[in-house]
N, C-alpha and C positions, 0 to 999 in steps of 0.2 A: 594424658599426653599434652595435652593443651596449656595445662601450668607448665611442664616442662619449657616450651619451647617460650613461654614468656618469663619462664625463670632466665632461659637461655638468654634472651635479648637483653635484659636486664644487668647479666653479667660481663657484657662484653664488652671488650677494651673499649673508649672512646677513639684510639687508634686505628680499629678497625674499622669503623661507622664511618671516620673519616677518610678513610684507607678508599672505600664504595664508593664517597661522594666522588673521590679524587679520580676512580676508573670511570665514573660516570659521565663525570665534566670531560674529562678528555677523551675518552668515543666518541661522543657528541659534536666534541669539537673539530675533532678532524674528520667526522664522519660530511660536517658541513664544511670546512675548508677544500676535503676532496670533492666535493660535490661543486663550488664555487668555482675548482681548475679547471673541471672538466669541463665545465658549461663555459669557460674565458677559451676553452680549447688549449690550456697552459696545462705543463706537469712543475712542481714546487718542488726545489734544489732539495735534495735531499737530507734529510735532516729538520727541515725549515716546518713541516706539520708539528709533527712528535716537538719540538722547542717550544713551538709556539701555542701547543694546547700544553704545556707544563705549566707554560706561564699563567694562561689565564686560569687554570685551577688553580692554581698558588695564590693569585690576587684574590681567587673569592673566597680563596679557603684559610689562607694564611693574612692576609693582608687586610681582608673584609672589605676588598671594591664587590661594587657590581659587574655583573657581567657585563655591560656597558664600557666601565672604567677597564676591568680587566681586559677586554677587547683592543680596545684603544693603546693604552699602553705594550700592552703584547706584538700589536700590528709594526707600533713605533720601531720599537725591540728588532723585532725581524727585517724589518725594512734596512735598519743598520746594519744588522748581520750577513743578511742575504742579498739587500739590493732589492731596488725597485721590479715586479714584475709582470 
């Protein structure tokens, strides 16, 4: 059973490995964005989480920023989109 499941990993798309990374970064992210509103006592324009954790898994995952860089540039992004909040 035990080869199987490492056969299993072995054969998987690299699509979907990166697919994981991608729901991972962005839970995380919004998970601490909505944690961030609620503590500012703010709710975030609809749409404005979910954008803005696309982004920064995009930058780390497509682009190969840091989370740092992809941060950064992501906030920029939103800030335009949505306005200062």
């Amino acid at each position: 059973m035990g080869s199987t499941l490492l056969l299993g990993a072995l054969v998987m798309p690299q699509s979907a490995g990166a697919n994981m990374m991608e729901q991972i970064i962005t839970s995380k992210c919004a998970e601490a964005m909505q944690a961030d509103f609620k503590k500012a006592g703010k709710t975030p324009p609809a749409g404005m989480v979910d954008s803005t954790c696309s982004c920064v898994s995009d930058g780390m995952l497509k682009r190969r920023q840091s989370l740092d860089q992809a941060k950064t540039v992501c906030v920029q992004q939103a800030t335009q989109k949505y306005g200062a909040i």
